[in-house]
C-alpha positions as a LaTeX table, in Angstrom:
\begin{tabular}{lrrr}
\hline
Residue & $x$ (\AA) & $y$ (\AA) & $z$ (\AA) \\
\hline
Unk1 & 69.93 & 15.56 & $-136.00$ \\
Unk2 & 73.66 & 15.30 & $-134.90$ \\
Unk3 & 74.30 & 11.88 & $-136.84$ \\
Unk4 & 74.65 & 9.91 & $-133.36$ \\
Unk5 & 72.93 & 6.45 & $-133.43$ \\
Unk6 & 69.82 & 6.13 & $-131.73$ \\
Unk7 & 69.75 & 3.95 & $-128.44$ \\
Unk8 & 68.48 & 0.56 & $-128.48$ \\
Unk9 & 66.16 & 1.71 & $-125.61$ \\
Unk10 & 64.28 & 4.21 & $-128.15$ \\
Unk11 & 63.95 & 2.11 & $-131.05$ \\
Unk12 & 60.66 & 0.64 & $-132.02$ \\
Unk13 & 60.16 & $-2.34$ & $-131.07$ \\
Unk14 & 57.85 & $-4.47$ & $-133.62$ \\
Unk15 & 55.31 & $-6.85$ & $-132.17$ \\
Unk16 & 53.78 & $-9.32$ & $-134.09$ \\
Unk17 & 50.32 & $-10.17$ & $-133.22$ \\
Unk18 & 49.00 & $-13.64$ & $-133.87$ \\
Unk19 & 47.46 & $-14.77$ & $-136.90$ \\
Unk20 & 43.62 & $-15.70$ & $-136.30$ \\
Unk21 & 44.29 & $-19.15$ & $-136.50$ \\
Unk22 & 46.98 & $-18.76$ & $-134.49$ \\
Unk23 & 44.43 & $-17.53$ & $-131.62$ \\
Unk24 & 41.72 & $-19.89$ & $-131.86$ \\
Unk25 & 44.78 & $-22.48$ & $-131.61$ \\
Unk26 & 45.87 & $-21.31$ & $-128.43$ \\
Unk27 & 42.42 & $-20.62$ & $-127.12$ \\
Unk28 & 41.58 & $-23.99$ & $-127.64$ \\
Unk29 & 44.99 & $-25.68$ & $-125.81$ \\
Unk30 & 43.50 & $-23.52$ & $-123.27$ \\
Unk31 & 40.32 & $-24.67$ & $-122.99$ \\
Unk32 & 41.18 & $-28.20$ & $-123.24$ \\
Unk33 & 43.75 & $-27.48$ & $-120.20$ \\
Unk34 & 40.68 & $-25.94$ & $-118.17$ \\
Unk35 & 38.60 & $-28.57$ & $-119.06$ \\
Unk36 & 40.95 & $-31.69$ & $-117.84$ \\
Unk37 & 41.63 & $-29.45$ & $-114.49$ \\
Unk38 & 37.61 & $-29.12$ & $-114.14$ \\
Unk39 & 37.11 & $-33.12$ & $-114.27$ \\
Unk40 & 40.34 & $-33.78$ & $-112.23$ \\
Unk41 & 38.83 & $-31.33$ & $-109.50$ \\
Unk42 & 35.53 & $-33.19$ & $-109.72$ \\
Unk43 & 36.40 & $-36.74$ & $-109.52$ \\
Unk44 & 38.67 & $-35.65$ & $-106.83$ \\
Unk45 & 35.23 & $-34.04$ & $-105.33$ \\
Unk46 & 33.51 & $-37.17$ & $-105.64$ \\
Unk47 & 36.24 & $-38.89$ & $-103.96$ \\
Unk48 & 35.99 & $-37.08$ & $-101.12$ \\
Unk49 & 32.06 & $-37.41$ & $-100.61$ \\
Unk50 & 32.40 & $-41.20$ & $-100.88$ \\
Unk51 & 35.32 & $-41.00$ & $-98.07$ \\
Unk52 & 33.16 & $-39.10$ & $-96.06$ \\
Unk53 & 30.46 & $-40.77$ & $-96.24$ \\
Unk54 & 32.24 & $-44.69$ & $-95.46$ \\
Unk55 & 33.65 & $-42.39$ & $-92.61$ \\
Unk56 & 30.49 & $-41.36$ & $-91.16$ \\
Unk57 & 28.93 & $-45.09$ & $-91.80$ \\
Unk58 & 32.19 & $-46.25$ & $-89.56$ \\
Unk59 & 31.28 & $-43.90$ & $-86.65$ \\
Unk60 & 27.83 & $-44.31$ & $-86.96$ \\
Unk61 & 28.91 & $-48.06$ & $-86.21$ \\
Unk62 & 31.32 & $-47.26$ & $-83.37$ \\
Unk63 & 28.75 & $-45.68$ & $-81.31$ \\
Unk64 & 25.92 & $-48.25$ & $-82.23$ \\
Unk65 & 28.18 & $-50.75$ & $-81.14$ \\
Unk66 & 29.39 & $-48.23$ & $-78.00$ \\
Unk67 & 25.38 & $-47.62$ & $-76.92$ \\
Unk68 & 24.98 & $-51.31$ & $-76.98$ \\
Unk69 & 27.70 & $-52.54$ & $-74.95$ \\
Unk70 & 26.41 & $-50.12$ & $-72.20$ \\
Unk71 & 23.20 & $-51.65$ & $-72.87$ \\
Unk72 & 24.60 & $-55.25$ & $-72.89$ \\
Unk73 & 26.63 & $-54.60$ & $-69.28$ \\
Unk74 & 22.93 & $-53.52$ & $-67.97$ \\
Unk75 & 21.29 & $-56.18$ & $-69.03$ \\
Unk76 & 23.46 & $-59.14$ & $-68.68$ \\
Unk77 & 22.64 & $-58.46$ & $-64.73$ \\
Unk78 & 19.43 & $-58.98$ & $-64.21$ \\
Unk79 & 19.95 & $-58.50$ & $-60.32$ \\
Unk80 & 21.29 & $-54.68$ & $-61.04$ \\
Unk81 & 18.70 & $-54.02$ & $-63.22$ \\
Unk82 & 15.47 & $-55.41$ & $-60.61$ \\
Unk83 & 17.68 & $-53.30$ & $-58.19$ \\
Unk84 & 17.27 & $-50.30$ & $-60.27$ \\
Unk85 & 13.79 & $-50.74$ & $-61.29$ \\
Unk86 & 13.14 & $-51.34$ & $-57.04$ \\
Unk87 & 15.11 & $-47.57$ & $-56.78$ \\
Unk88 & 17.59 & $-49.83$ & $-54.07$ \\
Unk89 & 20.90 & $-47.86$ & $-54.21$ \\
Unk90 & 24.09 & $-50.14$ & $-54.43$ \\
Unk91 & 23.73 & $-51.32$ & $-57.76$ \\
Unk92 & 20.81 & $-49.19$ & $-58.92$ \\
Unk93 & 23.58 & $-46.44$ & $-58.42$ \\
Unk94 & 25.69 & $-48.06$ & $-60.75$ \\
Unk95 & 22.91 & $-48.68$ & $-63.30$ \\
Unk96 & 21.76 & $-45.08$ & $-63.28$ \\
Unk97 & 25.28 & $-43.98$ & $-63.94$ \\
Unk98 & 25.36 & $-46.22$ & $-67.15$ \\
Unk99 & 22.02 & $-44.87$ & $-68.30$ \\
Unk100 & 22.86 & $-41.25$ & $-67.75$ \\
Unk101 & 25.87 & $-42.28$ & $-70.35$ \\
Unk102 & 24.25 & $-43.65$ & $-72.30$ \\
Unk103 & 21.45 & $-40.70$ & $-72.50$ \\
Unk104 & 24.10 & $-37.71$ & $-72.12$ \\
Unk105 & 25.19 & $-39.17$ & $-76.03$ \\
Unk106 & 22.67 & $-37.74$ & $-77.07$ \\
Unk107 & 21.04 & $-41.16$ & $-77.37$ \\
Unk108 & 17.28 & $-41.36$ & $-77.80$ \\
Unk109 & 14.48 & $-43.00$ & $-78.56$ \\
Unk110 & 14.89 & $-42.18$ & $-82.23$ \\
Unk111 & 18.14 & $-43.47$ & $-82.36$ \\
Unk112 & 17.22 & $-46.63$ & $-80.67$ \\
Unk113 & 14.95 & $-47.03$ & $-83.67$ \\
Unk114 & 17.46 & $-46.28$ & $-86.15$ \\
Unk115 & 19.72 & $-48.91$ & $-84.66$ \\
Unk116 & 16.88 & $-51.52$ & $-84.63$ \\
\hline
\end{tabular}
């Protein structure tokens, strides 16, 4: 050896390693951590599947209430709708047009159960 000091880059470097208790210390912050994120992310889930579901009940609504105004404008004239059911075409025309709306929804007889 030539009696020069040895770089800091090529000295050993000491690690300590953790104690045991040490460990099961930090594992268990951990899991605790994991745990709260886990329940946060679930309520959060559940959150979400209520506000879905209040959302679908509201359009569900809307287009009850949509399919039965078309409904209501057809029946409040009972002149259009003998028309129709006579096949004359001024206001039968006009009748039709509503229905085919109203059908085109996808409206059936199914769903004019469910509404009932």
């Amino acid at each position: 050896m030539s009696g020069r000091p040895i770089p800091r880059a090529c000295r050993r470097v000491s690690v300590r390693r953790p104690s045991p208790a040490e460990r099961v210390a930090t594992l268990e912050a951990e899991k605790a951590e994991l745990k709260d994120r886990m329940l946060r992310i679930a309520a959060e889930f559940d959150n979400y599947k209520k506000r879905m579901r209040k959302e679908v009940t509201e359009h569900e609504v809307k287009a009850r209430e949509a399919v039965l105004r078309e409904f209501l404008e057809i029946a409040d004239n009972p002149g259009a709708c003998r028309l129709f059911l006579e096949g004359r075409r001024a206001k039968g025309r006009q009748v039709r047009s509503r229905m085919a709306s109203i059908w085109s929804c996808g409206f059936s007889s199914r769903s004019w159960n469910a509404i009932r």
